[in-house]
N, C-alpha and C positions, 0 to 999 in steps of 0.2 A: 413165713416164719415156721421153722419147725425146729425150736430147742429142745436140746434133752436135759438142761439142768433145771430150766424154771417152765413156766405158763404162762401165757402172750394172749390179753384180752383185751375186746374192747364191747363197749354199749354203753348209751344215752351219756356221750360223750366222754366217757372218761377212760382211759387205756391202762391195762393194769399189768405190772411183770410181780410173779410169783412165786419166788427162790421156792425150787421143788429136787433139794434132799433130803431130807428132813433124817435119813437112816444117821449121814453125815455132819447134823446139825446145819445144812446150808451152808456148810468150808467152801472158802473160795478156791477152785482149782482155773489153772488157762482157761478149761473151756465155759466154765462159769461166767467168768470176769470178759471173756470176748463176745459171748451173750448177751451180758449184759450190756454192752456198747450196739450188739444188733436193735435190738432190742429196742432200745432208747430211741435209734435213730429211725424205725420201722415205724413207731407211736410217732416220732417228730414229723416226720412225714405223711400222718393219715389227718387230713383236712378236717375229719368227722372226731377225732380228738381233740380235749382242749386243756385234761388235765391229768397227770399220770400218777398213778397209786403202786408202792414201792414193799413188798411184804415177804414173808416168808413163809411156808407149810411147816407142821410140826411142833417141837415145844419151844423154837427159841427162832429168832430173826436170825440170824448170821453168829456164828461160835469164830470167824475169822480164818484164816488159810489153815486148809488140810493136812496136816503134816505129819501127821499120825505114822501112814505109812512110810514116806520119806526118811521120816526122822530115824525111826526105830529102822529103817533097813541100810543104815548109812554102812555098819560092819562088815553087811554083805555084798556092800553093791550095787543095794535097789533102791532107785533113788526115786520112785514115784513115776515114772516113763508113763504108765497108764493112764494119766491124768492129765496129761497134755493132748489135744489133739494134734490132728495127723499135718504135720508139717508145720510148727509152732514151736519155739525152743520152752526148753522147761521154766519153771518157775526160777528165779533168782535164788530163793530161799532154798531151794532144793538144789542146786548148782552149789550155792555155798556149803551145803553138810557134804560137797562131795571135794572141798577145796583141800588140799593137805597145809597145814601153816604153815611149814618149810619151804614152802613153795610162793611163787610169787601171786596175789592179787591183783586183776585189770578193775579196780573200780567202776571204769567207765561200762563195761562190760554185764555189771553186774548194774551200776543206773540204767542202761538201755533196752535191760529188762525192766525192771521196775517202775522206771517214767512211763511203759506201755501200761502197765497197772492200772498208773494215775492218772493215764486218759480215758482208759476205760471208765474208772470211779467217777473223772469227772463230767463224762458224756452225759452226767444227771445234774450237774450242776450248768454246762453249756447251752443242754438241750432249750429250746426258745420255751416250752412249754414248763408251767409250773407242777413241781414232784413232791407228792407227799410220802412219806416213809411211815410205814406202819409198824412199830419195833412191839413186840410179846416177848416174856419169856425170858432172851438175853441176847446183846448186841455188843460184843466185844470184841478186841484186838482190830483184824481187819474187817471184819463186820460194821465198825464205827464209819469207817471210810467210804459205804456205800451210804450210812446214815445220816451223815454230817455234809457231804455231797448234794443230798437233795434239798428243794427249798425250805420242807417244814416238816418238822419231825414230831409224831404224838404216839404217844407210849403208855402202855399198860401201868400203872404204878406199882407194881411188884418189881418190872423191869429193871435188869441187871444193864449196864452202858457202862462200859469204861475202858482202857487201855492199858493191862496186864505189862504188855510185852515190856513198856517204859521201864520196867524194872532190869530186863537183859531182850537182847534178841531181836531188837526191834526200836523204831523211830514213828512216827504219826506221816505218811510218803503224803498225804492228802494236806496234812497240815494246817486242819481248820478248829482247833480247840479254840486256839487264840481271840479269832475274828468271831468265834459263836459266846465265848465263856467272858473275854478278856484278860488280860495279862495273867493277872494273878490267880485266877482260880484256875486259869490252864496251865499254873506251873504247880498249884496244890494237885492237880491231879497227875501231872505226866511227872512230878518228883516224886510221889509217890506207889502210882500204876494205880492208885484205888480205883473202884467204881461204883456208881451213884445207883443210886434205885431209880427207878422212872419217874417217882414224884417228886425226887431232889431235883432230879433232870429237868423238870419244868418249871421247878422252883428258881433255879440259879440262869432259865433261862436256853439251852442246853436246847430240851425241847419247847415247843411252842402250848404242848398242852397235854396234859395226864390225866389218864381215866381210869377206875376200878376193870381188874382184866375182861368181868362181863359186857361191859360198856363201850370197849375199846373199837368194834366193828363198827355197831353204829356210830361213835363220834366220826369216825373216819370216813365213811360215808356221809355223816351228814356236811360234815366241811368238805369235799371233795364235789358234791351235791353245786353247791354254794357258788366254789369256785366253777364250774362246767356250766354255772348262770349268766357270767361276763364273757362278752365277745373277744372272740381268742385272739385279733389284733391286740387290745388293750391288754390282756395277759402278757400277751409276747412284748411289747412295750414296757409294763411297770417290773418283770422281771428284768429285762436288760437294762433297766434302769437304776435298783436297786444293785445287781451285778456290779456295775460300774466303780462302785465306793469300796469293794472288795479288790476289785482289778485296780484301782489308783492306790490302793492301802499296799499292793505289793505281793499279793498272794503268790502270782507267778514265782514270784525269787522267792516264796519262803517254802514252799513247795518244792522248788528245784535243791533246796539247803534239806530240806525233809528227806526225800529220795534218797539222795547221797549219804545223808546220817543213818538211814537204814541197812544202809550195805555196812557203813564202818560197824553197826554194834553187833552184826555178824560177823565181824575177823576182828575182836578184840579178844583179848584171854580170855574174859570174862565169857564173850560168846560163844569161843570154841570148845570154855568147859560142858557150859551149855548142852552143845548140841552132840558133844560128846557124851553125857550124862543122856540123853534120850537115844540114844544109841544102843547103851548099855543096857536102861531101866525102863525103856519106854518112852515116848514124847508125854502123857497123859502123866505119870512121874516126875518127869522133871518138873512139869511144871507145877505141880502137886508141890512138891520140893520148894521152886519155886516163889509159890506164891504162897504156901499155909504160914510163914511167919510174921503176914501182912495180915493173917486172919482171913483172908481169900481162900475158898478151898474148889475154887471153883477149877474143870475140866478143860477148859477151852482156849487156845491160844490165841 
């Protein structure tokens, strides 16, 4: 392994991936997100691993896809090309700000980007070994997708979680509010795009457990500690075990309705005022725009 977006460790059994942009808040770019599936699958295959630790450098876990430059260079032209590694097609999202609407949409074109996304995201939900997610700071938009993905999520309780985009611009491609929250509070959140603190997150369930931001290392450790004490057979056993009730519930189909609803709230009027408005005034703007009438004033998409 030698990534350039994150940090790839392992000792006294537990293997750790460490989103390391912190300048970028940890935005998902291609070679992030293909990383992250190396990544996964490098710790699934070391024998001497038994449990994976899922975090990020800097002030926030994941602020969600980088779109910053994309967005803002859609008038010129630049549509983020740097951001993709070498022989990788671009982002979908970044493809989209480059679609004219007069012109015709290949949906499918635009899911087969996207579903590669989702298997990336979900190479932490697949993976036979159990993932804890260490969320600080803030875990929003696509950032949730890497968090919600893993088996057990504990969180700072200052922690920002939620899904902005649901207001424009964007679908949940991962599509796991549902089966974490249930029905109705996954539709209190994705009808409105709000987002929870960290200690609501664990109140409602969301996460598995909230800690003061001092605290939050060592709780993480000590549960990670815990689990890396059970023979990694029986891990790998009660997790595809538990799996199972999620894969008969449907996820698969609801996941593949997710993806494709992400593409459509990019080519609706709404989206291409959107993306046209961060064109103009910035992506950090629009969303600004946005989201402050929700009382969110938060930067991240």
């Amino acid at each position: 392994m030698n990534p350039k977006t994150m940090i790839v460790e392992t000792g006294e059994g537990i293997g750790r991936i460490t989103l390391d942009r912190p300048e970028r808040g940890n935005g998902l770019t291609p070679e992030l997100i293909g990383e992250i599936a190396d990544a996964v699958e490098y710790l699934d295959l070391d024998p001497a691993v038994r449990v994976i630790v899922l975090s990020g450098n800097g002030s926030g876990f994941c602020g969600g896809y980088d779109l910053v430059a994309s967005a803002e260079g859609m008038l010129d032209g630049d549509f983020g090309s740097e951001d993709a590694p070498e022989g990788s097609p671009l982002d979908p999202r970044v493809q989209a700000a480059n679609h004219d609407p007069s012109g015709t949409w290949d949906p499918m074109v635009d899911y087969a980007g996207m579903s590669r996304n989702v298997r990336a995201f979900m190479s932490l939900f697949h993976c036979t070994k159990p993932v804890v997610c260490k969320v600080h700071g803030f875990c929003v938009a696509g950032g949730t997708d890497l968090a919600l993905c893993s088996d057990l999520l504990v969180i700072s309780d200052d922690a920002k979680i939620g899904y902005p985009p649901a207001r424009v611009w964007g679908s949940p491609t991962t599509s796991l509010w549902a089966y974490r929250l249930g029905a109705q509070r996954a539709k209190r959140l994705l009808f409105t795009g709000d987002s929870l603190s960290g200690r609501e997150a664990a109140e409602v369930g969301l996460a598995i457990e909230s800690h003061p931001a001092e605290d939050l290392d060592a709780a993480v450790e000590d549960l990670a500690g815990r689990i890396a004490m059970v023979p990694l057979n029986q891990l790998q056993m009660m997790k595809l075990l538990v799996n199972q009730s999620l894969y008969a519930q449907g996820l698969h189909q609801t996941q593949l309705i997710g993806t494709v609803f992400d593409g459509i709230t990019r080519h609706t009027p709404e989206g291409y005022a959107f993306q046209q408005r961060a064109a103009e005034a910035g992506f950090k703007q629009a969303v600004r725009e946005r989201d402050e009438p929700f009382g969110d004033f938060g930067l991240k998409g």
